[in-house]
Each structure stands twice: as C-alpha cells, then as structure tokens.
N, C-alpha and C positions, 0 to 999 in steps of 0.2 A: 436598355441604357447601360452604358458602359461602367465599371463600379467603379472606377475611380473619379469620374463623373458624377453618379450620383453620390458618391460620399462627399465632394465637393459641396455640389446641394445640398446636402444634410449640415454640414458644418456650418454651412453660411444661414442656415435656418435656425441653429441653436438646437438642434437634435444633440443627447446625449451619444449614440450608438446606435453601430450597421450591424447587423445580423442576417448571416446569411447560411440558408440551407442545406442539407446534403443528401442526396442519392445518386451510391456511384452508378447506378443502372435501375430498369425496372424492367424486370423480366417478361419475355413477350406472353408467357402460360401463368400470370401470374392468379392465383386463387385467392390468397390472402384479401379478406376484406377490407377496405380504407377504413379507418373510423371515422371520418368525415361527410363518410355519405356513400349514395352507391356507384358513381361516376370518378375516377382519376381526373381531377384537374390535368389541364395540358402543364401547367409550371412542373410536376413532378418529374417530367420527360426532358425538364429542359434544367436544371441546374447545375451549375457550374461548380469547378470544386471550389470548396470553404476557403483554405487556405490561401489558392491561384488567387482570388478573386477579392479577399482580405487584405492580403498583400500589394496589391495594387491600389485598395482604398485608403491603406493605412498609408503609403508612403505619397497620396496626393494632397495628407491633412496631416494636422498639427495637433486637434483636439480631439476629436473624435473616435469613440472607442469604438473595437470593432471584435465583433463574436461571430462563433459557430450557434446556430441555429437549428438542428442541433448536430452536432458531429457524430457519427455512428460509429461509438468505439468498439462495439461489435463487430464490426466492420473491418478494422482498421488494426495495422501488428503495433504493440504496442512501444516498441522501441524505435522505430521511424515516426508515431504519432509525437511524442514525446517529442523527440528532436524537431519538430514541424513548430509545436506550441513554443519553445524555448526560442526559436527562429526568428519567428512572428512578432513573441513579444517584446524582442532586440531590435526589430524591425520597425517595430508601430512603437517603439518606445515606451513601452510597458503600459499599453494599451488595448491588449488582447482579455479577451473573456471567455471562459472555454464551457460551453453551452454540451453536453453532452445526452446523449439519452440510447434505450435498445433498440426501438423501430420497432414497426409492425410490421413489415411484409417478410414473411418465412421464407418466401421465395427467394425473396433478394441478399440475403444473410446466408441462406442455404449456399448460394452460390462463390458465398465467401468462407465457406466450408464449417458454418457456424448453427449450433442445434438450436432453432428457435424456442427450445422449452429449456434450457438453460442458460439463455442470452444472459439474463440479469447477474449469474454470478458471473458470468464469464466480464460481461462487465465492470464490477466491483473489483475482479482479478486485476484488468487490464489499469483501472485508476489508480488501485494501490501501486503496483507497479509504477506508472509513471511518478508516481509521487517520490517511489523510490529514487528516482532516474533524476528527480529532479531537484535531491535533496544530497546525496551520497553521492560518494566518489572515491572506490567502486561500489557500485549498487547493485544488489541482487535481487532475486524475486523467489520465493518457492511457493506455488500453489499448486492446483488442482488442474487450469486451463495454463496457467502461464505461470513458466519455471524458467529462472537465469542466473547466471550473477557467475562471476562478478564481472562489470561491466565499467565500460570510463564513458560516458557522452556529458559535450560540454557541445555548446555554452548553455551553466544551466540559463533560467528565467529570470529576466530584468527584479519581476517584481518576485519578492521574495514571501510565504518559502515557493510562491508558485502563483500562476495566473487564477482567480477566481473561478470555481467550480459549479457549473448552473447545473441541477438537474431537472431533467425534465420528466414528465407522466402525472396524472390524474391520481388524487389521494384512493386509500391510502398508501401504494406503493411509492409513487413520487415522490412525498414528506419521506417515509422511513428513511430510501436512499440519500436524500439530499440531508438529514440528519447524519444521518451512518458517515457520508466521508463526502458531502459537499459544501460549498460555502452559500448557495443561492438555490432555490427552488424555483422552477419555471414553468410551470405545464398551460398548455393552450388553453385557451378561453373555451368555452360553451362543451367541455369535453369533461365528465365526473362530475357536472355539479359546477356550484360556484367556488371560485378558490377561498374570499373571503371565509367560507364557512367551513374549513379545510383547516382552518391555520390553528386551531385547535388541535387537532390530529398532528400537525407537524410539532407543535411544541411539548405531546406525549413524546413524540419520537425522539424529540432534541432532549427531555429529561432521560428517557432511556439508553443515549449515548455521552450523558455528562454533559450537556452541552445548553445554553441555553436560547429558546428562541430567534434573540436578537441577534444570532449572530447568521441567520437564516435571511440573507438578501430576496425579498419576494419580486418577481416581473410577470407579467400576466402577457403571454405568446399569442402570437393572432388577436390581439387584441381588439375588441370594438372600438372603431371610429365615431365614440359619443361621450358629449362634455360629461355629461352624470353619471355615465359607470365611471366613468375615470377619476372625477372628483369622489365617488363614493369606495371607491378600492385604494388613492392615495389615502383617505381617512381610515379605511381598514389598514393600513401599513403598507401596502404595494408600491413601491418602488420604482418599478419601471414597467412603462407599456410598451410594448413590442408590437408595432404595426405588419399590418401586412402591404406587399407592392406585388402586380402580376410583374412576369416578365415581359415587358413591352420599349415602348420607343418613348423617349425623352417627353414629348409633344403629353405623352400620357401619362408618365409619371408625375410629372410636375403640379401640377393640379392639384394632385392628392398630396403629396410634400405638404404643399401651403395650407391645404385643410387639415390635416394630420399637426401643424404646426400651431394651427387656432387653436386646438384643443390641449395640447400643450399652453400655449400662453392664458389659455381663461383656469388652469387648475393650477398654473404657479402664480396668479395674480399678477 
C-alpha cells in the first residue's frame, strides 16, 4: 500500500500517527540473531526509506503525525540526518516525531563502518550533535565518534527547540537513554518484560538526569491488537500504541485499520 495512501487511511480513521521503519540493507551473511525470533520476517527485506516514505505521507495529510520507527542513527552522518529531520518537519508542518534507536544486527552497522559494541555512545554522540545543529548557528560538536564545528545548516525545525525524541530498547538501557537526552521512550511490546513495570526504572533514571518523569512521552511499539492491554497500559500512563502493518496490498491492510481503529475508539470511550 502506497504511504501516502495509507496515511490517507489512517487520517480519515482518526489515527494519531504513521511510523515507519528502517533498514537500509540486510546483509546476505548476516549472523546476528533477530530478537524476535529465529526466522527474519520477510517486511525486514522490504522497507522503504523513513524519510522518502514520510514525506510523502505527511504532504497527503493535514493531521497526522508521522515518525521514524526507528531511525538508525548509527547508521546515519549526523549532519545530513539533521538536515533531513528539519526538512521533514517544515514539510509535514511540524508534525514529524523522530523515533530513534541502535539496532541489532552487527552485520548491518558493520557495513556502515560502525563498531557494534560502541553503537550506543556513538549514538548519544550523533543526538547531541544534532541537537547542536538544531539549536546554534554556527554549531559545533567535539566528541569521541563525532567532531565538527563550526557549521551554518538551516532551516532549523518548525517545532522548537527540535522534533520530539522517541527512544527506543528494552529497560533498563532504554529508560536510562531516553532520560539522558530524549523526550519519549518507546521500546516494542513482549521484548524485556512489560513496560508498565519498567516505568519505575525510567523515573530513577529521569531523577538521575534532573528531570522528572512526566516529561517522559510513553508509546508501546508493535503493540498488541487487544482492547485490555491497551486500556490497561493507557491507565499505567502509555500514551500511544504503535501498531504493526505487513507490507502488503490495500485489499489487506484495510481490515486491520478498522480493527486497529475499534480499539482505539473502545479505550478513548
């Protein structure tokens, strides 16, 4: 289904937000275990880039926010990601949500010349950075992975000082980062444990960075398509559920929309 298509759909259903996945490749020798299981899903072969495919959703809607899924800023140079987010979010009219996280397959990082037993700072590197990029004018950077400055890229981000920050993984790594320098924490369902029982652990993390809970946006990724987790994770504080969709043809997604959309409307009454 075409995304700006389906974002159509989604908007006309009263969905808050499109989220959408990223792997630029999956290596054909790849060893890295999936945490999902023992088998690669076929979606993992087939997604499209975040951004291409955002952009196209966001400029066929008016409400509808639209995120990375997660963006693999290990992956990614930090000073073209930046310019991409600022882009975006002048584009969907400061409606972008920038969902980030490290990955797991070593393979596939590796080949983006990235050591998968330091992905995590390298990460922290690359967000601070952008933050820089999207706050200063000129903006520089000195770390360890990523060193710049001074630099001019404009336009900064609509929404100011910057688009919301999802991070994503399984406590307690997940919480600490998305304390440390994000605005929302997002890790996939049935993956560490329950979140609910996690939010604990993020709110040590968020006193540890001066910060308090609340300001920790909770979404629960791959969500289950069932009324009672949903109603019982909005009652723990969760925020947003994050469904999943295969890659498939209209005829088949649609279905799921409108069931995905009952559960929705039986948890907001």
């Amino acid at each position: 289904m075409h995304p700006a298509e389906l974002a159509m759909a989604l908007e006309d259903r009263g969905f808050e937000s499109y989220w959408v996945a990223e792997h630029t490749h999956i290596p054909a020798d790849r060893r890295s275990p999936w945490p999902g299981g023992a088998v690669l899903p076929q979606m993992y072969y087939e997604t499209m880039d975040p951004f291409v495919a955002l952009t196209a959703a966001a400029t066929a809607t008016t409400k509808l926010k639209v995120g990375t899924g997660i963006c693999l800023v290990v992956e990614r140079d930090p000073i073209v990601t930046a310019k991409e987010v600022a882009s975006i979010d002048h584009i969907s009219g400061g409606r972008f949500l920038f969902g980030i996280g490290g990955g797991w397959n070593a393979e596939e990082m590796e080949n983006h010349g990235t050591d998968f037993r330091s992905r995590f700072k390298l990460m922290r590197e690359r967000v601070e950075a952008m933050k820089a990029i999207w706050a200063d004018d000129p903006a520089e950077y000195r770390g360890d992975f990523v060193d710049f400055g001074p630099i001019f890229s404009k336009p900064k981000p609509m929404q100011a000082p910057h688009p919301p920050i999802h991070v994503g993984g399984s406590s307690p790594h997940g919480p600490r980062r998305a304390a440390r320098y994000g605005n929302g924490w997002m890790p996939i369902s049935g993956r560490g444990g329950t979140m609910l029982d996690d939010i604990a652990t993020l709110a040590e993390e968020c006193k540890k960075n001066d910060r308090d809970v609340s300001e920790i946006e909770l979404s629960l990724y791959m969500a289950p398509p069932d009324i009672d987790s949903a109603k019982m994770h909005e009652d723990g504080g969760v925020r947003r559920f994050i469904f999943g969709l295969p890659p498939a043809p209209t005829e088949t997604i649609i279905p799921l929309l409108d069931r995905y959309a009952e559960i929705i409307s039986a948890v907001n009454g």
